[in-house]
PLY file of the C-alpha trace (Angstrom):
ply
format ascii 1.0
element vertex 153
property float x
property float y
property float z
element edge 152
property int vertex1
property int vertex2
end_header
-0.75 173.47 -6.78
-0.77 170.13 -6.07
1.83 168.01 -4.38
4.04 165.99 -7.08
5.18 163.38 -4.65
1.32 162.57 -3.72
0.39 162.53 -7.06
3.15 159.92 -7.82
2.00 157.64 -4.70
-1.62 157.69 -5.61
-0.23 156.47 -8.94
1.61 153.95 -7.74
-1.32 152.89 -5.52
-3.38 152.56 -8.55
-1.35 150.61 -10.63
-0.67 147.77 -7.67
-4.59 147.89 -7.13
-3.86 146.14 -11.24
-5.70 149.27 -12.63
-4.90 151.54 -15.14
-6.24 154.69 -16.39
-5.66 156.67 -19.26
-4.29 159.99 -19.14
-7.43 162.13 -20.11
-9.77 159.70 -18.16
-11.64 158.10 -21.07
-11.13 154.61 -20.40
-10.11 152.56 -17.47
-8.30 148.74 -18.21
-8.62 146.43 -15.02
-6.93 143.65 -14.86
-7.20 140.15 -12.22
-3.83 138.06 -12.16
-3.60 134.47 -12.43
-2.86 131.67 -9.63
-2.90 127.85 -9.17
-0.80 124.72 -8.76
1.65 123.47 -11.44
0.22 121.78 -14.62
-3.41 122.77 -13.72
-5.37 125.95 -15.92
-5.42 129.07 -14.67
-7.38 132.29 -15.79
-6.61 135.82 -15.70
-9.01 138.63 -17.62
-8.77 141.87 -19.01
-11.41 144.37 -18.52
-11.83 147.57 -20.76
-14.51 150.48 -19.67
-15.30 153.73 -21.69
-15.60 156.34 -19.56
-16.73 159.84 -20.08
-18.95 159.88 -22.75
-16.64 157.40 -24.55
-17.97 153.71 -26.12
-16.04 151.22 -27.75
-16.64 151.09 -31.64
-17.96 147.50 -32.03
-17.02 147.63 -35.83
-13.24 148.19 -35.09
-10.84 145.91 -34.53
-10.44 144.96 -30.67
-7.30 142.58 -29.48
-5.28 141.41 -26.67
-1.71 140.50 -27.78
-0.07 138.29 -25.09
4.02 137.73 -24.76
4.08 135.24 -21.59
7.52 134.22 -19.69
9.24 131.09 -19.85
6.48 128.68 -17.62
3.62 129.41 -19.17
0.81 128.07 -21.79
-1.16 130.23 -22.98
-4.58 128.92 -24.57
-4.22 131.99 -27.09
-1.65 134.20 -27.95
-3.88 136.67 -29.48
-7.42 137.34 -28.36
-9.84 139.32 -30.59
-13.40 140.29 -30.57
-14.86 136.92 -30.93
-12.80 135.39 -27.85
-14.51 138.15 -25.45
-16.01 136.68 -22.33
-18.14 140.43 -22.33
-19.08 142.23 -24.78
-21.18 145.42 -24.21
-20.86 149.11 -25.70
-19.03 150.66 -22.61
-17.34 147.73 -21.03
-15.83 144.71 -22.91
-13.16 141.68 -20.78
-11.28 139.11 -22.31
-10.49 136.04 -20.17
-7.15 134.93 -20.94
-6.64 130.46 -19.98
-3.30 129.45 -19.57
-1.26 126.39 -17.78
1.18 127.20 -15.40
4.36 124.62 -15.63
6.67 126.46 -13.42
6.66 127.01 -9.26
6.80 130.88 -8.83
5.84 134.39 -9.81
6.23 135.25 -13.58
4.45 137.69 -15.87
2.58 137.87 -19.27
2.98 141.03 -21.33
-0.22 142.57 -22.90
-1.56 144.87 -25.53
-4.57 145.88 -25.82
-5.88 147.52 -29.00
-9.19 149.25 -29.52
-11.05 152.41 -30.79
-12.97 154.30 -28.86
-15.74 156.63 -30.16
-18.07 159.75 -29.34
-20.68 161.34 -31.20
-18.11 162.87 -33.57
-14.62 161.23 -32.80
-12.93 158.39 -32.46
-9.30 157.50 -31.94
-7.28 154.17 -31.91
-6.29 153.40 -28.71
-2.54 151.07 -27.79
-2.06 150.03 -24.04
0.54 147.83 -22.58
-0.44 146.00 -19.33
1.44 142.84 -17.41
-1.00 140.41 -16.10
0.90 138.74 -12.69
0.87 134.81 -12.58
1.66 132.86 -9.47
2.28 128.94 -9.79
2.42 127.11 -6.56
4.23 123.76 -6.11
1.42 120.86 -7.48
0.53 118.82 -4.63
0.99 114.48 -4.74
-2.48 112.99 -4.64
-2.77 111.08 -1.32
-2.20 107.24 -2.26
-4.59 104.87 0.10
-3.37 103.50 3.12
-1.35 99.78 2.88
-3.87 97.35 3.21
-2.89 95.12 6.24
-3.20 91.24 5.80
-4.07 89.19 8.44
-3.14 85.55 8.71
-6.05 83.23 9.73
-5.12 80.48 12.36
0 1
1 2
2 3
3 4
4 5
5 6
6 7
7 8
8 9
9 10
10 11
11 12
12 13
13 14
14 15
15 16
16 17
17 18
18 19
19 20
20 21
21 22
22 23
23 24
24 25
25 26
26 27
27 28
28 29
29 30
30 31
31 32
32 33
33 34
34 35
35 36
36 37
37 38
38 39
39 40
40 41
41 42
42 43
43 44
44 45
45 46
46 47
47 48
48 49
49 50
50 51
51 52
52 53
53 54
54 55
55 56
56 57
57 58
58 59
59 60
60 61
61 62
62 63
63 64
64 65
65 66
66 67
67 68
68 69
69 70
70 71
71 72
72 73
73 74
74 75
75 76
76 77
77 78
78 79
79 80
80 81
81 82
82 83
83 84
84 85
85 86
86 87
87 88
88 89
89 90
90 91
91 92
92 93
93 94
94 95
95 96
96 97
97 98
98 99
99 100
100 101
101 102
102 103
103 104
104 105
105 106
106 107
107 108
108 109
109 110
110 111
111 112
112 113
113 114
114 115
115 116
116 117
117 118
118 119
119 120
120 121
121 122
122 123
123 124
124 125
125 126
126 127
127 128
128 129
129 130
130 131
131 132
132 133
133 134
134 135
135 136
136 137
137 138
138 139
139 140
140 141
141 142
142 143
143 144
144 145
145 146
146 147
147 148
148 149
149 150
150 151
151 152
């Protein structure tokens, strides 16, 4: 039998790594988090694999739903098929543009919604993810140096 409280760290361990993994292995969502100054774009994506045997039907419906905190733009709220940045039979990603406004660490809620497929299955597939922003302060541009008159004698 396996140790419970191992299990539960190597879980943990996974989901800070910003991976997550289905229950019965056939598909893996991997996520990157977002970062830059105040007021300038920033991109985070979304990554779905099949795994297993498993492809993505490319007739379903495939979306990202996105629910962002106070602070940030996002380019979309809702991504679908035609907004993929990869589009393949096994692996798909969505890139997801926003503008930070606010200093500090905040959070946009996801769903992503797809159907995966064998031979002779497929099933609709929910999963909620939360893609991590981080705004730092937006630096002053550097204004040129006084110019220094001289008086001529």
């Amino acid at each position: 039998m396996r140790n419970p409280l191992a299990l539960a760290t190597l879980a943990l361990s996974l989901l800070r790594a910003g991976s997550s993994f289905a229950a019965d292995g056939t598909f893996e969502i991997s996520k990157t988090d977002a970062t830059g100054a105040v007021g300038s774009k920033a991109k985070a994506s979304v990554t779905i694999t099949a795994r297993k045997g498993w492809h993505l039907n490319h007739e379903a419906p495939l979306t990202l739903n996105l629910a962002p905190a106070p602070g940030i733009l996002l380019d979309k709220p809702k991504l679908t098929r035609g907004d993929l940045a990869l589009s393949g039979e096994t692996e798909v990603r969505f890139d997801v543009g926003m503008t930070l406004s606010e200093p500090g660490k905040k959070a946009v809620e996801a769903e992503a919604g797809f159907v995966l497929c064998q031979q002779d299955a497929c099933r609709p597939v929910k999963e909620k993810l939360t893609l991590a922003t981080l705004a730092t302060p937006a630096t002053e541009p550097k204004s040129a140096p006084a110019k220094k008159t001289r008086k001529k004698n």
